[in-house]
C-alpha positions in Angstrom: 21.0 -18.8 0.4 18.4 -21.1 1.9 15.6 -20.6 3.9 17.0 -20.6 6.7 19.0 -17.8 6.1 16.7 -15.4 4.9 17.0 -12.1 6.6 13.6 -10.7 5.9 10.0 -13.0 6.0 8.7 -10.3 3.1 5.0 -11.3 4.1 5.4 -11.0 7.3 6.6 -7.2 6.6 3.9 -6.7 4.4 1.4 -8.1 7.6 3.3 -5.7 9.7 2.8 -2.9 7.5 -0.6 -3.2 7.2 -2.0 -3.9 10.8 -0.1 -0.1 11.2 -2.8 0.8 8.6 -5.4 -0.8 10.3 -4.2 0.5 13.7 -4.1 4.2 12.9 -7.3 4.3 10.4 -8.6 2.8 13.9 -7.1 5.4 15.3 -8.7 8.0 13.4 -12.0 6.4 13.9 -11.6 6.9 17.3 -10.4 10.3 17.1 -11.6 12.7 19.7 -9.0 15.1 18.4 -9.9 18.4 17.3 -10.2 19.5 13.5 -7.0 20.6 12.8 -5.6 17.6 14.7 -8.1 15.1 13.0 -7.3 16.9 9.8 -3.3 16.7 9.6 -3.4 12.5 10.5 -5.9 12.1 8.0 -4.3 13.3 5.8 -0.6 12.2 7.0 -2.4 8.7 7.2 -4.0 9.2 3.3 -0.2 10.3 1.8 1.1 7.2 3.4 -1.4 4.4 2.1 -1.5 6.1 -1.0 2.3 5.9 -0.9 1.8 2.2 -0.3 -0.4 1.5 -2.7 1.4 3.2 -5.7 5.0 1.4 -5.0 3.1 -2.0 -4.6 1.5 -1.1 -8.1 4.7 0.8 -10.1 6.9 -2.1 -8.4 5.8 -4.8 -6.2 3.0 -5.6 -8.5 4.6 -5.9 -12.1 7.5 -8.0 -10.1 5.4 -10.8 -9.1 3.3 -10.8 -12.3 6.6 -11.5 -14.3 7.8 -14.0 -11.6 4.6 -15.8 -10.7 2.2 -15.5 -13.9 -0.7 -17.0 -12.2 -1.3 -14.1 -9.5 -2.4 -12.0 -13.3 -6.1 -11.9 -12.2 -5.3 -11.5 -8.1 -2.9 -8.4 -9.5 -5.5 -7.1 -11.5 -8.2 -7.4 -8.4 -5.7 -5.5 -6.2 -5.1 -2.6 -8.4 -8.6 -2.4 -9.1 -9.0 -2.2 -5.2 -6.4 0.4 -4.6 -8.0 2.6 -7.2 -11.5 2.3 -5.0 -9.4 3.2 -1.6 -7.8 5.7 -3.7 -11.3 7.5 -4.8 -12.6 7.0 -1.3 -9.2 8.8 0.0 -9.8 11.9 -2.4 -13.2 12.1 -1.0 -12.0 12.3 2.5 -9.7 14.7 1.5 -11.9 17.2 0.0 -14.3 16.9 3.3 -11.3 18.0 5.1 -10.6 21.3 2.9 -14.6 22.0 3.7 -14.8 21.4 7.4 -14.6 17.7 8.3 -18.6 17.3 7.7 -19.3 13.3 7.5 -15.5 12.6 8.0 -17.3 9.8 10.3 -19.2 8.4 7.8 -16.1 8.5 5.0 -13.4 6.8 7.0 -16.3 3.8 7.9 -16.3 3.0 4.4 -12.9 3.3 3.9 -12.2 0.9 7.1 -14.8 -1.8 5.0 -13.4 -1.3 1.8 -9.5 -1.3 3.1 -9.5 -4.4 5.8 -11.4 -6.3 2.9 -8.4 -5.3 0.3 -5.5 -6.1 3.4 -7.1 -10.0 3.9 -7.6 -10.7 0.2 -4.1 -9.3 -0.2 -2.3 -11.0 3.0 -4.1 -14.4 2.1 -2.5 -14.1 -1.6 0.4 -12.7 -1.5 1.9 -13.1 2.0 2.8 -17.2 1.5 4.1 -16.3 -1.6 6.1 -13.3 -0.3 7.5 -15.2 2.2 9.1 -17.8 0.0 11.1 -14.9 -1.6 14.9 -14.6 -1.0 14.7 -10.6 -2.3 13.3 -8.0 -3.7 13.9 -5.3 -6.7 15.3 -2.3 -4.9 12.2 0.0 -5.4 10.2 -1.9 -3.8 
């Protein structure tokens, strides 16, 4: 199979699959909703990035690091970023189980910390991705 026959651009998935992150933690920012409204897509929007996260780090991750040996330290960076999204996400999940107070304040960081991990990620892995004919199935 050459390039032109590849079925799926996998960056361009990935870039796909992240502005929907960025579009609904915008989204939430936003929110005018009430609690319980705010409070079920937060936490619909926290299962699904944390979902993300863990089959880019169980799967995606350890694929490229045997395939392309020189993304070891941009691995590394990205794992160590999805455990600070993932502390920031527990935090925003306990405000929710007592009230929502400084949700605000919470999903702010989380929008710095999260469109800082996206670029770093896009701009490393997406040219790489993109090259690739497939994928291991649990990915």
């Amino acid at each position: 199979m050459t390039d032109d026959q590849r079925i799926v651009a996998w960056g361009d998935e990935l870039i796909k699959l992240h502005d929907g992150f960025r579009r609904d933690l915008a989204d939430l920012r936003s929110s005018r909703a009430g609690a319980a409204d705010l409070r079920t897509h937060c936490l619909a929007f926290c299962d699904a990035l944390h979902a993300h996260h863990e089959g880019e780090d169980n799967a995606l991750f350890p694929h490229l690091g045997t395939e392309y040996p020189e993304l070891t330290e941009t691995l590394a960076r990205l794992r160590s970023e999805h455990q600070v999204v993932a502390r920031l996400l527990e935090r925003i999940r306990r405000l929710l189980d007592h009230g929502g107070t400084g949700i605000g304040a919470e999903l702010d960081r989380l929008a710095t910390e999260l469109e800082a991990h996206l670029d770093y990620e896009e701009e490393q892995l997406v040219p790489i991705l993109n090259k690739m004919l497939d994928l291991p199935e649990e990915v």
